[in-house]
ZALUM-376776 format. One record per atom (N, C-alpha, C, O, CB): residue number from 1; atom name; x, y, z. Coordinates in steps of 0.05 Angstrom, whole numbers. Each point is the difference from the previous one (the first is absolute). Glycine has a CB too. Example, Ala and Ser with C-alpha at 12.3 -4.5 7.8 and 13.67 -1.06 7.14 Angstrom:
BEGIN
<marba 1,N,<264,-114,156>> <marba 1,CA,<-18,24,0>> <marba 1,C,<18,24,0>> <marba 1,O,<21,0,13>> <marba 1,CB,<-59,-23,12>> <marba 2,N,<31,44,-39>> <marba 2,CA,<16,24,1>> <marba 2,C,<-15,22,14>> <marba 2,O,<10,22,4>> <marba 2,CB,<14,-35,-47>> 
//
This chain:
BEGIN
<marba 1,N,<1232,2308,963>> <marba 1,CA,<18,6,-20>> <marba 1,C,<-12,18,-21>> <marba 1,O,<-23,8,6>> <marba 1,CB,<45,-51,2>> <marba 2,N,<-12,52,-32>> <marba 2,CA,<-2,15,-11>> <marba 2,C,<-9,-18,-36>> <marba 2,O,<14,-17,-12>> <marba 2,CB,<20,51,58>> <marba 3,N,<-53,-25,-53>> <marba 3,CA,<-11,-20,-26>> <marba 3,C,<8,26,-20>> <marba 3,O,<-4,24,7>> <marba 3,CB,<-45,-62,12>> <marba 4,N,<57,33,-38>> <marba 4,CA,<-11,9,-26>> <marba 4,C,<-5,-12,-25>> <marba 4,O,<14,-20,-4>> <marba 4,CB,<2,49,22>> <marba 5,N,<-31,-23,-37>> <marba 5,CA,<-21,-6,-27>> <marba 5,C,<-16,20,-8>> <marba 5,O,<-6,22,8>> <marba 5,CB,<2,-63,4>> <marba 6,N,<-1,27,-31>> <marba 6,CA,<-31,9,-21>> <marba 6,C,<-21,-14,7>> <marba 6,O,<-4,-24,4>> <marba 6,CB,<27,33,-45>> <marba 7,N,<-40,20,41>> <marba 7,CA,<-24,-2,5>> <marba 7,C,<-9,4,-23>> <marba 7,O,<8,22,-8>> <marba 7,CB,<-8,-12,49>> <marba 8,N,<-17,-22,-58>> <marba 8,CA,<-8,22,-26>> <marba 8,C,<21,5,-12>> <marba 8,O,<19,-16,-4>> <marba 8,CB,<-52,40,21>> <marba 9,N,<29,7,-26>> <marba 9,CA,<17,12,-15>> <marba 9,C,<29,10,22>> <marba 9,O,<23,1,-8>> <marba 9,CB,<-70,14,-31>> <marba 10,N,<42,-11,59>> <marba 10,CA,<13,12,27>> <marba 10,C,<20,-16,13>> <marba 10,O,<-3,-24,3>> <marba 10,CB,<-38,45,4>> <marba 11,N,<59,-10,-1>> <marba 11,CA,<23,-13,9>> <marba 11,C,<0,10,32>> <marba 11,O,<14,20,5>> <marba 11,CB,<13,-22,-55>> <marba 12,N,<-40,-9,70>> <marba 12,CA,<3,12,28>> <marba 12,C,<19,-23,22>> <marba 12,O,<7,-24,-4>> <marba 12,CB,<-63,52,-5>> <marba 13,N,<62,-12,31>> <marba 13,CA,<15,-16,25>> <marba 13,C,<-21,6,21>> <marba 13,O,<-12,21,4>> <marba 13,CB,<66,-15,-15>> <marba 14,N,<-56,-24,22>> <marba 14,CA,<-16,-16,25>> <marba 14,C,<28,-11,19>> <marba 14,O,<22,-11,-2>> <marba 14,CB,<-73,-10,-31>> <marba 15,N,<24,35,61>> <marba 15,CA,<19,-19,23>> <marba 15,C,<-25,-21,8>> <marba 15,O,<-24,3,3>> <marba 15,CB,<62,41,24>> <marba 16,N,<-23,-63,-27>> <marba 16,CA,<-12,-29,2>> <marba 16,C,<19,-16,36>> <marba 16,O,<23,-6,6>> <marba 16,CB,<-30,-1,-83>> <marba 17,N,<-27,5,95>> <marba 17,CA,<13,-21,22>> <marba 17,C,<-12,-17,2>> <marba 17,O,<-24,1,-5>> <marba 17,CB,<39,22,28>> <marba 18,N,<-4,-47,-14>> <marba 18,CA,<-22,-28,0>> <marba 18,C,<-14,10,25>> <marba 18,O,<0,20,15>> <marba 18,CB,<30,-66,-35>> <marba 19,N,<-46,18,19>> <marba 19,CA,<-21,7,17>> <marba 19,C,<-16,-31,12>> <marba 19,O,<5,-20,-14>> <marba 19,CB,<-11,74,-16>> <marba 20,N,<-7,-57,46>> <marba 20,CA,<-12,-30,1>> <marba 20,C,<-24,-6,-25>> <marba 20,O,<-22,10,-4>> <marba 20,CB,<29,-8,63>> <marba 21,N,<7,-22,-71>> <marba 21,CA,<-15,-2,-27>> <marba 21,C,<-6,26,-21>> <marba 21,O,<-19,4,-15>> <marba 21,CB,<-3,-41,43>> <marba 22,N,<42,50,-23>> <marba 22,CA,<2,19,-26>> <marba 22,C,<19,30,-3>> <marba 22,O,<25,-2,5>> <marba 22,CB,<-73,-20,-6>> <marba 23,N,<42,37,-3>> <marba 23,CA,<16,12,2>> <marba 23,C,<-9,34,-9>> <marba 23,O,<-13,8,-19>> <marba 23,CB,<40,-57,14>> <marba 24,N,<-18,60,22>> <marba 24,CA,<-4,32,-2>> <marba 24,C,<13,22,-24>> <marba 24,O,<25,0,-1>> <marba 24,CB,<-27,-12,52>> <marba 25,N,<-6,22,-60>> <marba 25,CA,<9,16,-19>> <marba 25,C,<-4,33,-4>> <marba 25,O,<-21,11,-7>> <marba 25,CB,<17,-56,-8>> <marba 26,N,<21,54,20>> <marba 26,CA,<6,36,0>> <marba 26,C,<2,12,-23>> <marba 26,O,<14,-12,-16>> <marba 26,CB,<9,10,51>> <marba 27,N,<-31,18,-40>> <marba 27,CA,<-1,11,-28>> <marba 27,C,<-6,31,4>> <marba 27,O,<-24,6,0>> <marba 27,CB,<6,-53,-23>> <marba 28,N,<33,64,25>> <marba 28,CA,<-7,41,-3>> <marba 28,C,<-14,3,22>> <marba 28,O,<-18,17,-1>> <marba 28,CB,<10,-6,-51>> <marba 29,N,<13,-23,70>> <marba 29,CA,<-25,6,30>> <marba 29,C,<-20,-25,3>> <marba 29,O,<-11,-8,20>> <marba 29,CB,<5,67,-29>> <marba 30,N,<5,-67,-9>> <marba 30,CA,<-21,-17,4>> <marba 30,C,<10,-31,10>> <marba 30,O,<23,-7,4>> <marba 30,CB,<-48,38,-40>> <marba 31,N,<5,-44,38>> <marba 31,CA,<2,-30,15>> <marba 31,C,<-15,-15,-6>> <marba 31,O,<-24,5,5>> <marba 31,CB,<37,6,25>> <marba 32,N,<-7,-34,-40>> <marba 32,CA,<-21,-22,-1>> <marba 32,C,<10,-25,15>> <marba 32,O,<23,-1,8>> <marba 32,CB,<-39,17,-53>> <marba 33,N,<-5,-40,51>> <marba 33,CA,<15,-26,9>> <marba 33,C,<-16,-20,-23>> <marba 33,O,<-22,4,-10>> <marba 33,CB,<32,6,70>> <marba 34,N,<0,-22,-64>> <marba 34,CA,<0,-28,-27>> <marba 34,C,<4,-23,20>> <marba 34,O,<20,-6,13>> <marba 34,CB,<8,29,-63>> <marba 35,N,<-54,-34,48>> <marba 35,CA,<9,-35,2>> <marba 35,C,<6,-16,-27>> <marba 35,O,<-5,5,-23>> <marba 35,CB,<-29,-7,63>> <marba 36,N,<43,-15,-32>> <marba 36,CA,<5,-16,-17>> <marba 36,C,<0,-30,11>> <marba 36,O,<17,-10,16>> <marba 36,CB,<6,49,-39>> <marba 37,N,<-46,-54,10>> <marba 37,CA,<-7,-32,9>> <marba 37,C,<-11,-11,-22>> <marba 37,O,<-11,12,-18>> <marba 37,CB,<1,-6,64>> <marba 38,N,<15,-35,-44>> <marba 38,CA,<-15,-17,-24>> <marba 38,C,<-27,2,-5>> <marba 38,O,<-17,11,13>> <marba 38,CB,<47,-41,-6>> <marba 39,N,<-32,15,-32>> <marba 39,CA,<-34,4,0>> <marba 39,C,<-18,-5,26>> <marba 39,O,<-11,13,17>> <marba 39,CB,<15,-29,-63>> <marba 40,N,<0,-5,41>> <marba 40,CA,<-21,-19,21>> <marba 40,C,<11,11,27>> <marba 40,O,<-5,-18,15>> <marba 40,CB,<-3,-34,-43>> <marba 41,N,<23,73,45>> <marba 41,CA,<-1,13,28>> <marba 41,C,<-17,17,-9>> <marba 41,O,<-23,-1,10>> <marba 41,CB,<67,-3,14>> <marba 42,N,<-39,27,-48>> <marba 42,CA,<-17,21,1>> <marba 42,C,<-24,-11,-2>> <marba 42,O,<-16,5,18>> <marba 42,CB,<45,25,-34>> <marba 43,N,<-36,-43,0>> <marba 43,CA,<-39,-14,-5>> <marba 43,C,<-7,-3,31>> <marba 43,O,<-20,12,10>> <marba 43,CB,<22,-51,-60>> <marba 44,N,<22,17,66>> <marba 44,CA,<-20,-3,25>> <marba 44,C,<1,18,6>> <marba 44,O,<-24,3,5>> <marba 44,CB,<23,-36,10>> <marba 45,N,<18,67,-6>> <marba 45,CA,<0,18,13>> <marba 45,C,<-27,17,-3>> <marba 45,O,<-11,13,18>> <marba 45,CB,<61,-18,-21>> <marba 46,N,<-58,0,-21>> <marba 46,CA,<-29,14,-4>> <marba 46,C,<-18,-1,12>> <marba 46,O,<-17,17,6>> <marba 46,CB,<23,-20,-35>> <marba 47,N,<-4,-29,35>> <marba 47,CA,<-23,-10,6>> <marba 47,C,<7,4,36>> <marba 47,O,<-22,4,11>> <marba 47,CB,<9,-42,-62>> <marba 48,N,<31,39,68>> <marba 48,CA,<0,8,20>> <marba 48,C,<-13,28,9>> <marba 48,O,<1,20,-14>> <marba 48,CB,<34,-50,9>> <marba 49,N,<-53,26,38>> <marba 49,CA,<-13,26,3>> <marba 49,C,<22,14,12>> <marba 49,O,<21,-6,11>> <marba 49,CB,<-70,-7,-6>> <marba 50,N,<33,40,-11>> <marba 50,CA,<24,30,13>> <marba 50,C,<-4,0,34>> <marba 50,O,<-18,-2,17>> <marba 50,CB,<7,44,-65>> <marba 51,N,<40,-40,47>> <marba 51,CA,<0,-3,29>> <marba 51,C,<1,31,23>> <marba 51,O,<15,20,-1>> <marba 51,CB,<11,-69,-19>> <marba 52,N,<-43,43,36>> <marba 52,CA,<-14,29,7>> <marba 52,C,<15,10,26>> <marba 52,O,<1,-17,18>> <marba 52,CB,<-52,5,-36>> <marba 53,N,<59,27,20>> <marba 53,CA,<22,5,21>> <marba 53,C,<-25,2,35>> <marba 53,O,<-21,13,0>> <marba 53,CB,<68,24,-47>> <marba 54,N,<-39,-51,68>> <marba 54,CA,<-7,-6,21>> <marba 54,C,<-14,25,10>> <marba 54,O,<12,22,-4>> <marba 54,CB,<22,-57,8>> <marba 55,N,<-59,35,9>> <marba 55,CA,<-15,18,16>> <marba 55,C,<13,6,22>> <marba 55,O,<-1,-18,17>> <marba 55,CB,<-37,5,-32>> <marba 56,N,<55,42,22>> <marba 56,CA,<10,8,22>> <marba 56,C,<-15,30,17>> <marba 56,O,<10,16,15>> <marba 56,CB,<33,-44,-41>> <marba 57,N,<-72,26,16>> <marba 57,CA,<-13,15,6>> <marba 57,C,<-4,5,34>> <marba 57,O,<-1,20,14>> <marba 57,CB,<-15,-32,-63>> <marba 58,N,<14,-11,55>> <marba 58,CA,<-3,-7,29>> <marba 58,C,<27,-14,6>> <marba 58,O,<3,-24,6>> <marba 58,CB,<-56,19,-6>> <marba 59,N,<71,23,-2>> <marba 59,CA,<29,-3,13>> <marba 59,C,<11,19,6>> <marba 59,O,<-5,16,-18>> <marba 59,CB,<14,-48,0>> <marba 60,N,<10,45,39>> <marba 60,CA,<21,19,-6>> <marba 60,C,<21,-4,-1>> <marba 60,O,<9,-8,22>> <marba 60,CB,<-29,29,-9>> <marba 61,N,<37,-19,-33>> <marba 61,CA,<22,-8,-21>> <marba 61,C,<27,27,15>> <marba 61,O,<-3,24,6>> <marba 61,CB,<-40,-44,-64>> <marba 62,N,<64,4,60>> <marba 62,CA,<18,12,4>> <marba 62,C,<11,13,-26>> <marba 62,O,<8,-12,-20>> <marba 62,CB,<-6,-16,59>> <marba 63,N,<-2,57,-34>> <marba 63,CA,<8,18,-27>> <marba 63,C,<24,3,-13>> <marba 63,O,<4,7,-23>> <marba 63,CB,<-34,14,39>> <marba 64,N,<49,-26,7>> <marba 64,CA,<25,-7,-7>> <marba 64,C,<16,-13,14>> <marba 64,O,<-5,1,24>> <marba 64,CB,<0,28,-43>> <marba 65,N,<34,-48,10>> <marba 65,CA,<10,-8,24>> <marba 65,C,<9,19,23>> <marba 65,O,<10,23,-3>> <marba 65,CB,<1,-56,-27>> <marba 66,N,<-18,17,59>> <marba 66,CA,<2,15,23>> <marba 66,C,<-6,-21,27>> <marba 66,O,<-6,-24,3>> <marba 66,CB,<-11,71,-34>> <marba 67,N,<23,-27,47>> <marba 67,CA,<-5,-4,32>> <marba 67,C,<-29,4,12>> <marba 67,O,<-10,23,-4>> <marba 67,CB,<57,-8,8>> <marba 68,N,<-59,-30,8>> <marba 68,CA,<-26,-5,4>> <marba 68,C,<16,21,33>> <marba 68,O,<14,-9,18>> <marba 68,CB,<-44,-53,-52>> <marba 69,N,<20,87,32>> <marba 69,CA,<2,16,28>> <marba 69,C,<-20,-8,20>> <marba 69,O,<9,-8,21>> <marba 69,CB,<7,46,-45>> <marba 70,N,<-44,-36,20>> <marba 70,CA,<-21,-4,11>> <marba 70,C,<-21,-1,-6>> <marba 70,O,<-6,16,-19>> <marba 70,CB,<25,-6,37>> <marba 71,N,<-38,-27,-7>> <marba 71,CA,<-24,-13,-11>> <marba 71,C,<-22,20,27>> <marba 71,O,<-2,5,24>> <marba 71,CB,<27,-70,-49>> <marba 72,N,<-37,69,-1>> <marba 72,CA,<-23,16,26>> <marba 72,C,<-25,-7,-1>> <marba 72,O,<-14,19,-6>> <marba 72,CB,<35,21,5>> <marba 73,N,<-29,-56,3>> <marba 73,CA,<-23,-20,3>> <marba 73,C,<-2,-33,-7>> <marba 73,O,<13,-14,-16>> <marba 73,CB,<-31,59,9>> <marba 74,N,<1,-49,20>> <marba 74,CA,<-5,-29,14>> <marba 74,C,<-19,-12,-18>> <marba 74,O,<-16,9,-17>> <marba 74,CB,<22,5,67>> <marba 75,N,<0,-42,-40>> <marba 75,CA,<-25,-25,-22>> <marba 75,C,<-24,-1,4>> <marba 75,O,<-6,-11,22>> <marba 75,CB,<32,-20,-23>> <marba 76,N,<-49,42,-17>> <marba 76,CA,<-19,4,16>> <marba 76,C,<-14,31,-3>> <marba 76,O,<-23,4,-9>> <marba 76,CB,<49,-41,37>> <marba 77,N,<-1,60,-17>> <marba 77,CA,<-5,21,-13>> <marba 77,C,<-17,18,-13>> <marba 77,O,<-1,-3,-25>> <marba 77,CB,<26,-16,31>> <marba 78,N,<-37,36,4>> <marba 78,CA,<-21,18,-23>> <marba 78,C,<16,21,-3>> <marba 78,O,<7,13,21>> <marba 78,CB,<-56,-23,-9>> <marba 79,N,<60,21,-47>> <marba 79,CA,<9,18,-5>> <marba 79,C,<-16,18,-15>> <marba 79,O,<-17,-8,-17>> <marba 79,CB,<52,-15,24>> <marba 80,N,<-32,42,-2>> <marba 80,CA,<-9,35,-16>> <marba 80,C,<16,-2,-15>> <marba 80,O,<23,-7,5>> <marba 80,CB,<-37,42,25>> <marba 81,N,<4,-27,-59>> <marba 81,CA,<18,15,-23>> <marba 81,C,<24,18,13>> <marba 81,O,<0,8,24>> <marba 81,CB,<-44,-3,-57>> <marba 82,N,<64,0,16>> <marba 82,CA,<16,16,17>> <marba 82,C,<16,-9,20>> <marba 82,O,<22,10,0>> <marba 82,CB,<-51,15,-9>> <marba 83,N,<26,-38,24>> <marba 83,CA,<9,-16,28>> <marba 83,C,<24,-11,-8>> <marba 83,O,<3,-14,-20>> <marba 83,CB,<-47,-1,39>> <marba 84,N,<61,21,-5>> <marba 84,CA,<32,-15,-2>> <marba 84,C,<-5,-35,11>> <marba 84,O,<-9,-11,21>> <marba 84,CB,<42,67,-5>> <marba 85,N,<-26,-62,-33>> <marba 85,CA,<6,-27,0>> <marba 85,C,<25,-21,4>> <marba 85,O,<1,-22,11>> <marba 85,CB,<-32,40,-33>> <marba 86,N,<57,3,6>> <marba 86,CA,<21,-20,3>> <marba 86,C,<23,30,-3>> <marba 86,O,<-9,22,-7>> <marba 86,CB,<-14,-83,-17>> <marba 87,N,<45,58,29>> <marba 87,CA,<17,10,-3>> <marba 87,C,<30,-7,-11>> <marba 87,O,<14,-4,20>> <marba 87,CB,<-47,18,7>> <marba 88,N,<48,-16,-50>> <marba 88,CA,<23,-14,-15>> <marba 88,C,<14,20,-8>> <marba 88,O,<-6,20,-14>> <marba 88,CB,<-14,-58,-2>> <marba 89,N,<43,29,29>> <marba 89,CA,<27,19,-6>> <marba 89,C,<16,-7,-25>> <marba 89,O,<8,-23,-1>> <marba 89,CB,<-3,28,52>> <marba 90,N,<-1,9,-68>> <marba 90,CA,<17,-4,-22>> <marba 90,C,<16,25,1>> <marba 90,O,<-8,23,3>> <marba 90,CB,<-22,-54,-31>> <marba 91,N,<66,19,21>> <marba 91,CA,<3,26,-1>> <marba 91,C,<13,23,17>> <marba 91,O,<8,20,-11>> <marba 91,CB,<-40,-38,-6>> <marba 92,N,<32,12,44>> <marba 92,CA,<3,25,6>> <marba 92,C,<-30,13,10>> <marba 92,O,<0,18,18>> <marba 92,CB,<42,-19,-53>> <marba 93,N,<-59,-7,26>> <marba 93,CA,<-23,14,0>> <marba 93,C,<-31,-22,13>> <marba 93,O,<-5,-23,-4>> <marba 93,CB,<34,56,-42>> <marba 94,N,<-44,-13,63>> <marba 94,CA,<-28,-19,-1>> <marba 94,C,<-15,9,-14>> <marba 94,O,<-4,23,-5>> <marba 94,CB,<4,-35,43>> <marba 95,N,<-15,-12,-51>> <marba 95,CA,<-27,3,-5>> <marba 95,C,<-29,-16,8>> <marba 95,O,<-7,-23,-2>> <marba 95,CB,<39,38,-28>> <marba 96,N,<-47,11,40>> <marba 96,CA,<-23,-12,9>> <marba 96,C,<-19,-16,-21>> <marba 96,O,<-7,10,-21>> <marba 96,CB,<11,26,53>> <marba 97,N,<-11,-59,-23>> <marba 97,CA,<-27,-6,-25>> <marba 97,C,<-29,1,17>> <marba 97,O,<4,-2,24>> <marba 97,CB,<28,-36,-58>> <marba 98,N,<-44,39,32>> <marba 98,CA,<-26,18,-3>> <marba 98,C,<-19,-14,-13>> <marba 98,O,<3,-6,-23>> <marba 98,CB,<19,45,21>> <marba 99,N,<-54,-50,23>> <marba 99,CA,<-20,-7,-17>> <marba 99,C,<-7,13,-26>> <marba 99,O,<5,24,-1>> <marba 99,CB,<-17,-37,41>> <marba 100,N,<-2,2,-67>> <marba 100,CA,<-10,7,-17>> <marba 100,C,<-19,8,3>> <marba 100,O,<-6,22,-10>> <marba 100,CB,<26,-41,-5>> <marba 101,N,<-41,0,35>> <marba 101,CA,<-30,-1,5>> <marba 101,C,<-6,-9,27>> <marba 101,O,<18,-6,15>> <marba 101,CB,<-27,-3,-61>> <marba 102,N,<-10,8,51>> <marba 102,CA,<-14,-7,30>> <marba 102,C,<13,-35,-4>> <marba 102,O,<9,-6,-22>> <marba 102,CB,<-69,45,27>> <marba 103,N,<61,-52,9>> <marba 103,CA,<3,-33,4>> <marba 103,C,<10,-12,28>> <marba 103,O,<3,11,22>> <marba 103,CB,<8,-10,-72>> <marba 104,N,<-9,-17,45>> <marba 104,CA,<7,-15,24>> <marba 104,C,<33,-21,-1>> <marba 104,O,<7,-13,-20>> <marba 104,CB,<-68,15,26>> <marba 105,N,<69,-2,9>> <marba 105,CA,<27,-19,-9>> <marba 105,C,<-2,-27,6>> <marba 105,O,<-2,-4,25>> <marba 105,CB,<31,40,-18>> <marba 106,N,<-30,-54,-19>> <marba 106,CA,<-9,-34,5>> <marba 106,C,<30,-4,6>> <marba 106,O,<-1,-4,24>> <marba 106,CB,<-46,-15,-61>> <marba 107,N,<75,18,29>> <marba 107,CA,<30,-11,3>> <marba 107,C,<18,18,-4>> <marba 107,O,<-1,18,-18>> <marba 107,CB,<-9,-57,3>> <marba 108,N,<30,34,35>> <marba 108,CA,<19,12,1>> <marba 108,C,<29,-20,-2>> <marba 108,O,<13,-12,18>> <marba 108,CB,<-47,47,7>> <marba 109,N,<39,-34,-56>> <marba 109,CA,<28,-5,-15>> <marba 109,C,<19,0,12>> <marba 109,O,<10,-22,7>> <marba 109,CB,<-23,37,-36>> <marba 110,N,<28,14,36>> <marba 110,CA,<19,10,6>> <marba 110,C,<-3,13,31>> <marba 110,O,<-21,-1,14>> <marba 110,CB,<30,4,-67>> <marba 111,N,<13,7,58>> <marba 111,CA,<4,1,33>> <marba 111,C,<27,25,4>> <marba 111,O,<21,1,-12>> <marba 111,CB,<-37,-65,23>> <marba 112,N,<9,78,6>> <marba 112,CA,<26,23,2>> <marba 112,C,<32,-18,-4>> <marba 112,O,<8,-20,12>> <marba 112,CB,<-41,55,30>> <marba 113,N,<44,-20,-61>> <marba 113,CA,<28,-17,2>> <marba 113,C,<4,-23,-20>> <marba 113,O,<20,-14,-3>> <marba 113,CB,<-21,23,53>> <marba 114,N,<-22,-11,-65>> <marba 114,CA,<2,-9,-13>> <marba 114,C,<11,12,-33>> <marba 114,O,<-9,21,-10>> <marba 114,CB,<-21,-43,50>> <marba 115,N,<48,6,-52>> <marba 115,CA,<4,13,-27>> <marba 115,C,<-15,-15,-28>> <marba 115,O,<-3,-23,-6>> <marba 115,CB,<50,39,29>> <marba 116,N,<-53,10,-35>> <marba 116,CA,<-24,-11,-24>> <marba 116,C,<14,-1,-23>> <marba 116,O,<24,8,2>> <marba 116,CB,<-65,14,14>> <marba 117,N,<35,-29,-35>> <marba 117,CA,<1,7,-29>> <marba 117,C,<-23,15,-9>> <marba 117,O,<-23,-3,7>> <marba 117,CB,<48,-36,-15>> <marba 118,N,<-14,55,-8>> <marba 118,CA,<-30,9,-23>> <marba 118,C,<-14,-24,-6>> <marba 118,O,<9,-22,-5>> <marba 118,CB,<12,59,-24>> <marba 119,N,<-47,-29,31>> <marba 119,CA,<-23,-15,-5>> <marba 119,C,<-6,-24,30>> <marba 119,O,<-17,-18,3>> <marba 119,CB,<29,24,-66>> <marba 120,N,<11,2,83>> <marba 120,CA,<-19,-22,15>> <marba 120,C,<-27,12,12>> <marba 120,O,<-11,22,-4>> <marba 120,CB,<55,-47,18>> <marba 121,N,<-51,8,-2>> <marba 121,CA,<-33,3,9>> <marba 121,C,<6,0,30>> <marba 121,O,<3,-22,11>> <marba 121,CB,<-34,-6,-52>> <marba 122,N,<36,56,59>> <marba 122,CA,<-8,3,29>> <marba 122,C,<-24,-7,12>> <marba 122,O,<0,-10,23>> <marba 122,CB,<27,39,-28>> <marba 123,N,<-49,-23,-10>> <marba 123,CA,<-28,-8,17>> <marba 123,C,<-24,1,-25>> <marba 123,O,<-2,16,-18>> <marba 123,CB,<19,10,72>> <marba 124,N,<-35,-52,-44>> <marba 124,CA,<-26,1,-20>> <marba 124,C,<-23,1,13>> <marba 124,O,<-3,-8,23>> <marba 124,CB,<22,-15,-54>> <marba 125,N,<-40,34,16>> <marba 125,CA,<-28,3,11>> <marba 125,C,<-23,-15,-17>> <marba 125,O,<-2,-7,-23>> <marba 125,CB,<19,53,40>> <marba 126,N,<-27,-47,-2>> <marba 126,CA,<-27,-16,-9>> <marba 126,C,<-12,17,-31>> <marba 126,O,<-21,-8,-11>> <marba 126,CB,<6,-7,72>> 
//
């Protein structure tokens, strides 16, 4: 919805949307998000550690949703940098994915025909 007030001396309009525990606010291009919780959530929130988003270093991650066309290597596997690995259709379109680095493939996730979401995990390596 649409807010207006004083700020100060200033009389401005804001677009304001809720949000889980708070709420987003637009202002001339810009954006902020505002929580808003009682004392004692925010105190413990402090004291909670930051939560570190999962090591997918040794995964290959489906880049977008798609069709698992073909898998071109096996469990076990020694890959060359470069080396096609998997192939996912989105689209209309293929795309090859391609080792980063030398490795080996320990599991295989996904399977031709299979459909992914972004972010699933087709195959991991040691």
């Amino acid at each position: 919805g649409l807010w207006q007030g004083r700020v100060g001396a200033h009389t401005i309009s804001a677009q304001i949307r809720p949000m889980l525990n708070g709420l987003r606010i637009a202002w001339k291009g810009m954006s902020v998000t505002v929580q808003a919780m009682l004392p004692r959530t925010a105190e413990l929130e402090r004291l909670m550690p930051e939560r570190l988003p999962p090591d997918t270093s040794k995964m290959l991650l489906c880049p977008m949703p798609g069709l698992v066309v073909s898998i071109a290597v096996a469990e076990g596997q020694e890959v060359k940098a470069g080396e096609t690995l998997a192939v996912v259709e989105a689209m209309k379109m293929e795309n090859v994915l391609r080792a980063e680095r030398d490795l080996v493939v320990s599991k295989l996730n996904a399977k031709p025909g299979d459909s992914l979401a972004v972010g699933a995990v087709i195959m991991e390596f040691p």
